[in-house]
N, C-alpha and C positions, 0 to 999 in steps of 0.2 A: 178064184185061186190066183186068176194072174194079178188082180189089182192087189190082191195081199203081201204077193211078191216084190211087186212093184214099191209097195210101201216098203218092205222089208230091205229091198237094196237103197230104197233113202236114206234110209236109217243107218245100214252099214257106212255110206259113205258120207254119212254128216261123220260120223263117227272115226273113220280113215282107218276102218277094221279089215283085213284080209290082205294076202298076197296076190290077189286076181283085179287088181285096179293098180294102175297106171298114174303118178300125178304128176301134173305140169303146176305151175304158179307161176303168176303172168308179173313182171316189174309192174312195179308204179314206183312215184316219189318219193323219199326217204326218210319224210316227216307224214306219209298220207294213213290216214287212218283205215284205210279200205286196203284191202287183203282181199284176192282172186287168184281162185284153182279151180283146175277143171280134172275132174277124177274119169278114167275111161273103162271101164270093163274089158277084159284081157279074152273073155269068152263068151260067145255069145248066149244068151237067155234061153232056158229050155225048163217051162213053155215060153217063147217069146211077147212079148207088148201086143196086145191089139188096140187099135186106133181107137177113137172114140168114135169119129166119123166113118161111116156106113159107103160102100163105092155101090155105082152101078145097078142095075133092077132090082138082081138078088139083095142090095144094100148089106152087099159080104163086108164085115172088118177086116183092114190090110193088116199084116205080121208084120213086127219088128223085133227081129232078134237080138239086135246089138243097141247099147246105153251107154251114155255119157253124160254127167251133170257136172252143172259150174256153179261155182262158190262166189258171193260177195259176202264177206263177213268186213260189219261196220263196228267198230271200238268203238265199245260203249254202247251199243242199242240192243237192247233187250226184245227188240218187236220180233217180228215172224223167225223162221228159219233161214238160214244162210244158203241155201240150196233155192238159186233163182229160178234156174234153168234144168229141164231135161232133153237131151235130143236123143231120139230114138229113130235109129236108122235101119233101111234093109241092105245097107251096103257092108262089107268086110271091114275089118277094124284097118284102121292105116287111111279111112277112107275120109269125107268132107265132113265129121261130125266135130272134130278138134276144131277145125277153121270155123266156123260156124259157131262154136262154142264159146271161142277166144272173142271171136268177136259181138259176140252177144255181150259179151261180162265188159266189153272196152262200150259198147251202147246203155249198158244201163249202167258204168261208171258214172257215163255223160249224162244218162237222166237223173244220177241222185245229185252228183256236183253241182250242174249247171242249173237245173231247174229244179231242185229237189222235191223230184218226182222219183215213188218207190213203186214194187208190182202192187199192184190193187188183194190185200188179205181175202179177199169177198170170193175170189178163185181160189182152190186146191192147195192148200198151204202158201199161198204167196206165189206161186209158180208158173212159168210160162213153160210150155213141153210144145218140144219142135219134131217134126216127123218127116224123114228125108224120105223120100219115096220115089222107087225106081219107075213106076208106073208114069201115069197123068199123063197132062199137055202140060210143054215148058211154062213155069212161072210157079209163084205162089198163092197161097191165101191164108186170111189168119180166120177164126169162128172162136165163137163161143159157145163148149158144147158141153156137155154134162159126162161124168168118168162116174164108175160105179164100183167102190169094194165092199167087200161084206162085214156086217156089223161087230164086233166082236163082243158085243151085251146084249145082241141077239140072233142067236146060230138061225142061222136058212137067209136071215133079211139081208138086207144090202141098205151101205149109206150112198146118196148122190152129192157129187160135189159138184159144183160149176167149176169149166175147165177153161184155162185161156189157151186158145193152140195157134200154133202153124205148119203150114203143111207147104212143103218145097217139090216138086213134082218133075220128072224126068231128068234125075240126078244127071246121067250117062251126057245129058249137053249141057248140063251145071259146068260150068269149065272158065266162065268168062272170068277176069276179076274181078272186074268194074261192074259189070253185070250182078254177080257175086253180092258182092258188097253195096249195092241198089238191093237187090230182092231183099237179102238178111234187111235190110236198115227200113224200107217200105212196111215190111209184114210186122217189123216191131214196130212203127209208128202206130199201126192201126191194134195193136195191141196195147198199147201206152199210151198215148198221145191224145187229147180232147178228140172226141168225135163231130167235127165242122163237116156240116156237106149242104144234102139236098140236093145235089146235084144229077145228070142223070146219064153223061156222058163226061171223062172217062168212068169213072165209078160214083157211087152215091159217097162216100164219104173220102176228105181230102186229108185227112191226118196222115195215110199212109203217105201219100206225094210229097208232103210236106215235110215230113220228116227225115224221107229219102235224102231231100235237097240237104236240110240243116244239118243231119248227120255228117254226109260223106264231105259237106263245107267243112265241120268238125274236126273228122279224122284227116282230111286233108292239112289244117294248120297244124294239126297234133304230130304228123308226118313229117311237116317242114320246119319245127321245132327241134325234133328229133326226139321228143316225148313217145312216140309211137311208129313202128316199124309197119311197111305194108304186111307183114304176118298178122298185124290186127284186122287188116281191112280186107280178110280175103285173099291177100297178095296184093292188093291194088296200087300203085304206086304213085309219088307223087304226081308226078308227069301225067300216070293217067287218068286222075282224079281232076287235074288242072283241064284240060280235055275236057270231060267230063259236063263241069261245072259251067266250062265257060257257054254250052251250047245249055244246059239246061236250069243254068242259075241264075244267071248274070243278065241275059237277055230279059227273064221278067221280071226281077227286080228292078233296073233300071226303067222298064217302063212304067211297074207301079209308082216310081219313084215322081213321073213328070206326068201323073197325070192324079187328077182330082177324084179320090178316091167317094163313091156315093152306092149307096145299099140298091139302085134301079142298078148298076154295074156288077155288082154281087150278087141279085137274083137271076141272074140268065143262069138258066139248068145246064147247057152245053158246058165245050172244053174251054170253049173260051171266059165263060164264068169262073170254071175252076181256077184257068189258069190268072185272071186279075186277083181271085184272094189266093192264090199261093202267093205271084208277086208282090202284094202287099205285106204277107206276111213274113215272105223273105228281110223285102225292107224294115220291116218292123223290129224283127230279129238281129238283124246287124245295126242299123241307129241305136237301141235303146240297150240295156242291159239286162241281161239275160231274166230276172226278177218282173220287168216289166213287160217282154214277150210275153212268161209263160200266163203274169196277168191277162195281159189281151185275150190269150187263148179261153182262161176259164168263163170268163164274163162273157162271152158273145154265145153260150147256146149253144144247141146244133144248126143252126141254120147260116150260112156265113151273110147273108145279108145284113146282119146285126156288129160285122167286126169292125168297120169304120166308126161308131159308138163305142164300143166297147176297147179299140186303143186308145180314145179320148179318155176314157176313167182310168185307165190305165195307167197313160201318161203324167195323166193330173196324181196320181196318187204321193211320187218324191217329191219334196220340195223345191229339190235344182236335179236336173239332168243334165250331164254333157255329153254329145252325141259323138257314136264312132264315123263320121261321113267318111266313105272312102275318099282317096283323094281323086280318082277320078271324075270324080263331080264336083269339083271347084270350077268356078265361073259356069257353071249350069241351073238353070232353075229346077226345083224340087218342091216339094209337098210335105208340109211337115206337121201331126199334131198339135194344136198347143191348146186347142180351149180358151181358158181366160187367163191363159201364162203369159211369159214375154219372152221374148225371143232375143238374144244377143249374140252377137259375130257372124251376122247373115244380113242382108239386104232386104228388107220386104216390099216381096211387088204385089201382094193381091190380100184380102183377108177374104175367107167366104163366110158366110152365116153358119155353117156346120161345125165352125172352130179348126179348120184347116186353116193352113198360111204359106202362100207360096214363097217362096226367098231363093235370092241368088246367093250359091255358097262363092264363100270368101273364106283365103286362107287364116281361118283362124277358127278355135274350135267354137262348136255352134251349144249356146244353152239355152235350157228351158228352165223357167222360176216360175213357180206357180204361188200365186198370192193365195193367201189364207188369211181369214179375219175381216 
């Protein structure tokens, strides 16, 4: 009964049927084909949402009485449903499922624009459902679990869907911004994002970490633009996203940058493993164009030992690239892909046999040509 419900208020609110929802509609540009609304329930559910995930010995399902779903409708695509997102909360309405919501819809903006990357259909209508929960230890987790509603071509049975979830736990010290807008931006990576790991401290897979970084780098220029207010990011504010970044971004990308990226450096299972393929992948991320990151990402596997190959096909695949070098690394040596490219407006100081090339930048921009034929 309740997963039927559940179906039944999608439906209402793809539909924008009843006086008991709430809509916000979020700007965007005014030529952008992407349209975002987040529809809130005025009353809470009775019977309310049970989790899909089981708590504790008993393996009791937690209640969630209050819903909230966000909209990305794309002009002109026909594919899934326009209902991305569900977040179902035990908190009172007025509570963190709008923030949370807004800013889910401003993450998978950025994953259709930038990497056009959509929800995987293979889950529950295309949908990611978020579960704010008073309980737990502070932090989140995303799973992949299975939801069950009953068949409607066959009374008693039940269908199973694969369900993409996340689960945010001990709302009442949810409070930080920045913090905030870290959890939301980590639990979608690992719900989105290639699964790269292997690792075995911090966690076995690095797409959340990673995506945490690239995100809030994200909504930060989007913020200093003026494309996006901190209402997207949780409240988070420039200032404190610059903050932020500078202690958990900027330091390992600049050392992936100046050092010789090799797959014996990417297999150490510890933090320190993780942390040289996030760094690299930072770097890879801000050098190349956003088409050629999300490349690197799909080609290397699960296993991150394999990503220093896999941005070499990567890179090879344009025929000229020009790279974004910050300007902070003029007159500094760095580490640059190229394969059997050539390299121009840099200095080369080293070639290794892996198709890395070390160079000194110089002011002027740096490209890559790759020969063909």
């Amino acid at each position: 009964m309740i997963a039927t419900l559940t179906h039944i208020l999608a439906l209402m609110l793809a539909r924008g049927q009843g006086q008991l929802w709430s809509r916000l509609e979020l700007p965007v540009p005014a030529k952008s084909p992407v349209k975002l609304f987040i529809q809130t329930a005025s009353d809470p559910m009775d019977p309310p949402i049970k989790s899909p995930k089981r708590f504790g010995e008993d393996k009791v399902q937690w209640e969630f009485p209050w819903i909230s779903a966000a909209y990305g409708h794309i002009d002109g695509d026909p594919s899934n449903s326009d209902n991305r997102f569900r977040i179902f909360s035990q908190e009172q309405k007025g509570g963190k499922s709008a923030m949370v919501a807004r800013m889910l819809l401003r993450l998978w903006d950025m994953n259709v624009e930038r990497l056009r990357l959509g929800h995987n259909p293979e889950f529950h209508r295309g949908l990611v459902d978020v579960y704010l929960c008073y309980g737990g230890k502070a932090g989140g987790e995303q799973l992949f679990d299975q939801e069950f509603e009953p068949d409607p071509k066959n009374p008693g049975k039940t269908i199973a869907w694969k369900a993409n979830t996340i689960y945010i736990y001990d709302l009442p010290s949810f409070t930080d911004p920045v913090e905030m807008a870290r959890e939301v931006a980590h639990e979608y990576g690992h719900a989105t994002w290639a699964p790269i790991g292997g690792f075995q401290q911090p966690e076995e897979w690095a797409n959340g970490y990673l995506a945490e970084k690239v995100f809030l780098r994200w909504m930060r220029d989007a913020i200093a633009r003026g494309d996006l207010t901190p209402d997207d990011a949780m409240g988070a504010t420039k200032e404190g996203l610059d903050k932020w970044l500078a202690v958990n971004f900027d330091p390992l990308m600049l050392k992936a940058a100046q050092q010789l990226p090799t797959p014996a450096l990417l297999s150490d299972k510890s933090e320190a493993g993780m942390n040289a393929f996030l760094g690299l992948a930072l770097y890879i991320e801000t050098l190349f164009p956003d088409r050629v990151f999300k490349r690197s990402m799909e080609l290397c596997g699960l296993e991150a030992k394999g990503y220093p190959e896999s941005i070499l096909l990567a890179a090879d695949e344009p025929d000229e690239v020009t790279l974004k070098v910050p300007d902070k690394y003029f007159g500094h040596l760095i580490w640059l892909p190229v394969g059997k490219g050539k390299v121009t407006g840099a200095k080369i100081i080293k070639f290794d046999p892996s198709g890395w090339v070390q160079v000194e930048v110089r002011n002027a921009p740096i490209t890559i040509k790759n020969h063909r034929g």
